[in-house]
C-alpha positions in Angstrom: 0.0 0.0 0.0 1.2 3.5 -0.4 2.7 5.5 2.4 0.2 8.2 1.6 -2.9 6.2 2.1 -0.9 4.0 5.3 -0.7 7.9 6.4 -4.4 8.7 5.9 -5.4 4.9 7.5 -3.7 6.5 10.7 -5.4 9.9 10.6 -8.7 7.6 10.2 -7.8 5.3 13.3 -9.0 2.1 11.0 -6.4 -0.2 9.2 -8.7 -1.5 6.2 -8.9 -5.5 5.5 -10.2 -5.0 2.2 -7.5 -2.1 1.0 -9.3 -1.7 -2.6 -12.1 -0.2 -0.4 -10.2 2.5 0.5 -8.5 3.1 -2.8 -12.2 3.1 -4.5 -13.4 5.6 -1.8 -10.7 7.7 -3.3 -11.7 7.5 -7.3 -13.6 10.0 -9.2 -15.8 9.2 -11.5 -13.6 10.7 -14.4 -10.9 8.4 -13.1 -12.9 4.9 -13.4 -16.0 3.0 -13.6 -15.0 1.7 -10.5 -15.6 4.6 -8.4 -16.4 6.1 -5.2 -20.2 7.4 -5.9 -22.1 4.0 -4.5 -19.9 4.4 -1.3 -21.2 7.3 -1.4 -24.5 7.2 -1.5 -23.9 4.5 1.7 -21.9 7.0 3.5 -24.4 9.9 3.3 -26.9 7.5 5.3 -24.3 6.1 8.1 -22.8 10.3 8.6 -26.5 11.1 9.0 -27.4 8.6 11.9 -23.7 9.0 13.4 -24.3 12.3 13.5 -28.1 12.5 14.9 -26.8 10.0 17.9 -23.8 12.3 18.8 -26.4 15.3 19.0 -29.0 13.4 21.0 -26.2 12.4 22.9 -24.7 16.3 23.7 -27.2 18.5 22.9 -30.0 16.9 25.1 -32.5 19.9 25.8 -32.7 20.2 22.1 -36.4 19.4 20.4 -36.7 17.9 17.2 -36.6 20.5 14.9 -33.5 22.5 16.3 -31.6 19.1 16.3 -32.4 18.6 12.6 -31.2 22.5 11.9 -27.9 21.4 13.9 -27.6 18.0 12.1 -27.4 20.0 9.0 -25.0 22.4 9.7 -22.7 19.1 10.3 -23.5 17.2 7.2 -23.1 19.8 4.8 -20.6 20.4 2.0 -18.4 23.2 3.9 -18.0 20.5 6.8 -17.5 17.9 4.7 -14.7 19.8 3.0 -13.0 21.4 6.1 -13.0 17.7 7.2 -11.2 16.4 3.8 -9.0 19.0 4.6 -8.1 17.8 7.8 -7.5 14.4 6.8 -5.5 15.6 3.7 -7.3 14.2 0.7 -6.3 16.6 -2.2 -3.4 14.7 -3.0 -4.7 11.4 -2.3 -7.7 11.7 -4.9 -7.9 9.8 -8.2 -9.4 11.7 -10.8 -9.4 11.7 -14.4 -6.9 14.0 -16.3 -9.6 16.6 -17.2 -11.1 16.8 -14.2 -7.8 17.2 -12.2 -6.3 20.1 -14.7 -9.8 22.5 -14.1 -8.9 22.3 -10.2 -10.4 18.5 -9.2 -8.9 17.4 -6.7 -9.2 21.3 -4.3 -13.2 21.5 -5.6 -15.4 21.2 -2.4 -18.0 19.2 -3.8 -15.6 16.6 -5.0 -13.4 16.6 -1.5 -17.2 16.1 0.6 -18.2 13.3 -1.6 -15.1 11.2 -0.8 -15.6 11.8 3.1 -18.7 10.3 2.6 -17.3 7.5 0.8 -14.7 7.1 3.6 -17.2 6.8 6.0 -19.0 4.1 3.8 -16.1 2.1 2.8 -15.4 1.9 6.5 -18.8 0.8 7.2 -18.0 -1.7 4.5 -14.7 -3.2 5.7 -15.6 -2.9 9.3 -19.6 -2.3 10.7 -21.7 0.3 11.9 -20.3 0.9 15.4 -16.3 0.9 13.5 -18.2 3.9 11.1 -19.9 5.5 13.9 -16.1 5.8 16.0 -14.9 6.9 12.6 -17.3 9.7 12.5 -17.3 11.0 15.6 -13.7 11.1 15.7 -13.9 13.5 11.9 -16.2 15.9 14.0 -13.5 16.2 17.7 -12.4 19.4 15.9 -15.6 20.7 14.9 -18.1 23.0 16.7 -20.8 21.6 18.1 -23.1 24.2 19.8 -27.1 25.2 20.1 -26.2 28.0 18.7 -25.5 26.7 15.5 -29.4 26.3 15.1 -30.1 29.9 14.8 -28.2 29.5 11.2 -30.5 29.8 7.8 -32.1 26.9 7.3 -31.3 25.2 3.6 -34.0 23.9 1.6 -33.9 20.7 2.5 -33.8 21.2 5.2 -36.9 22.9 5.5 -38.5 21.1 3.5 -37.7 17.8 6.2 -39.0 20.1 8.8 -42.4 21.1 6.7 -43.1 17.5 6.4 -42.2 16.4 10.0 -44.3 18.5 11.6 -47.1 17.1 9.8 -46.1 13.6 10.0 -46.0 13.1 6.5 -42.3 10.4 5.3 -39.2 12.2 4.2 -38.8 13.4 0.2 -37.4 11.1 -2.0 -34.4 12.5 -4.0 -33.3 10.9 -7.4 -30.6 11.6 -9.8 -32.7 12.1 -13.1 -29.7 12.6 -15.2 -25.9 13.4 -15.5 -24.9 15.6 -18.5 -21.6 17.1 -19.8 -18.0 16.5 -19.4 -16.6 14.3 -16.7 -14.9 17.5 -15.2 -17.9 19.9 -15.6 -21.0 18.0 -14.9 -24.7 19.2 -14.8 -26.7 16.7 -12.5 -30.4 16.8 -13.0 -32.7 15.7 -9.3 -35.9 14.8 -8.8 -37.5 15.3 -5.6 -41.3 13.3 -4.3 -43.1 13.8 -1.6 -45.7 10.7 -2.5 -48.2 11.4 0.1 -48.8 15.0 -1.6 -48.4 13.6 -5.3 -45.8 15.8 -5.4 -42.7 16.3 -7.4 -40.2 18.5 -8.9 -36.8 18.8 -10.4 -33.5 20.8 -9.9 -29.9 21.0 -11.3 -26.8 22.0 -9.9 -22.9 21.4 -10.3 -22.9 18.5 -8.0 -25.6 16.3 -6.6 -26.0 18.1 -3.8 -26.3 21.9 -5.0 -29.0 19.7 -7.4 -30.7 18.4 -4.6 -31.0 21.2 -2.8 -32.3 22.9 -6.1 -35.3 20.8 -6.0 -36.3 20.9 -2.6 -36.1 24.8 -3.3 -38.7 24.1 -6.1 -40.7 21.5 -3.9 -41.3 23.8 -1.1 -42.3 26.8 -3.4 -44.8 24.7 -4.7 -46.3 23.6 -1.0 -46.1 27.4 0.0 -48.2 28.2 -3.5 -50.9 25.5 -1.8 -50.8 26.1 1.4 -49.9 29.8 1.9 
């Protein structure tokens, strides 16, 4: 294995079994078909619940909704990246050669998706409990305050919230379609809420800018309905 990624093994306080994990958290999809996305889309769902039990856990006079602004401020892109940062990814990145000569391997969007693979592929090698350790030793350095709930809340944010406090399930995000150059990509999202027969779409530069994009769209549409 490489020093680099023996290095970053350390800074993650997991030794992998399966080392290709790691290398595959690590590759772009301008790199490989073998690539990082379906880690992913795992590790987005393990950093969420990590991240909801280490708030229940500090912040305990929290409600609901304050939590979910909190948990939000955590999981999003600027974390993400200040925490790719930290753990020295830029160099460590595999990316195709057009997507790392327009600035690859220092775009945000790119650095947060591999976090989130991290935290998958660790999932993968190891279990939850080994991805939960993982994460809440990426977030020692980070803020963690009540405070933090007084911040803007991001579409989907409130879009989560709308629905919650009606009972209603959680929007369904999908990526409709990926258009354009490996290196300067256009993803298309849709976005359901099934209860309300509702749906709409949004693009953006990364998935996430397009999710957000369509929850933007969705909650424009419930405030047209139900003013």
């Amino acid at each position: 294995m490489l020093p680099g990624l023996l290095a970053l093994q350390q800074r993650l306080q997991h030794n992998f079994s399966e080392p290709a994990l790691l290398q595959r958290a690590l590759t772009h999809r301008s790199f490989s078909a073998d690539n990082n996305e379906r880690l992913e889309f795992l590790g987005d769902s393990v950093l969420s619940l990590a991240v909801s039990t280490l708030l229940y856990q500090r912040l305990q006079s929290l409600p609901e909704g304050d939590l979910s602004r909190v948990r939000a401020n955590l999981v999003k892109e600027g974390t993400l990246h200040q925490i790719a940062l930290k753990l020295e990814l830029s160099g460590l990145l595999r990316l195709g050669e057009g997507e790392a000569k327009s600035g690859g391997k220092q775009r945000p969007s790119i650095l947060a998706d591999a976090v989130e693979a991290l935290i998958g592929a660790v999932y993968l090698d190891a279990d939850y409990r080994t991805a939960e350790r993982l994460v809440h030793h990426l977030y020692e350095g980070v803020d963690i305050n009540p405070h933090m709930r007084a911040v803007q809340k991001d579409p989907k944010t409130a879009l989560q919230e709308w629905l919650q406090g009606r009972r209603m399930k959680l929007p369904q995000y999908k990526v409709a379609e990926i258009t354009g150059a490996a290196h300067l990509q256009t993803f298309e999202v849709a976005c359901e809420i099934a209860e309300l027969h509702l749906h709409a779409n949004g693009t953006g530069a990364s998935r996430r800018a397009a999710e957000q994009a369509a929850a933007a769209a969705l909650l424009d549409q419930l405030k047209a309905k139900h003013p």
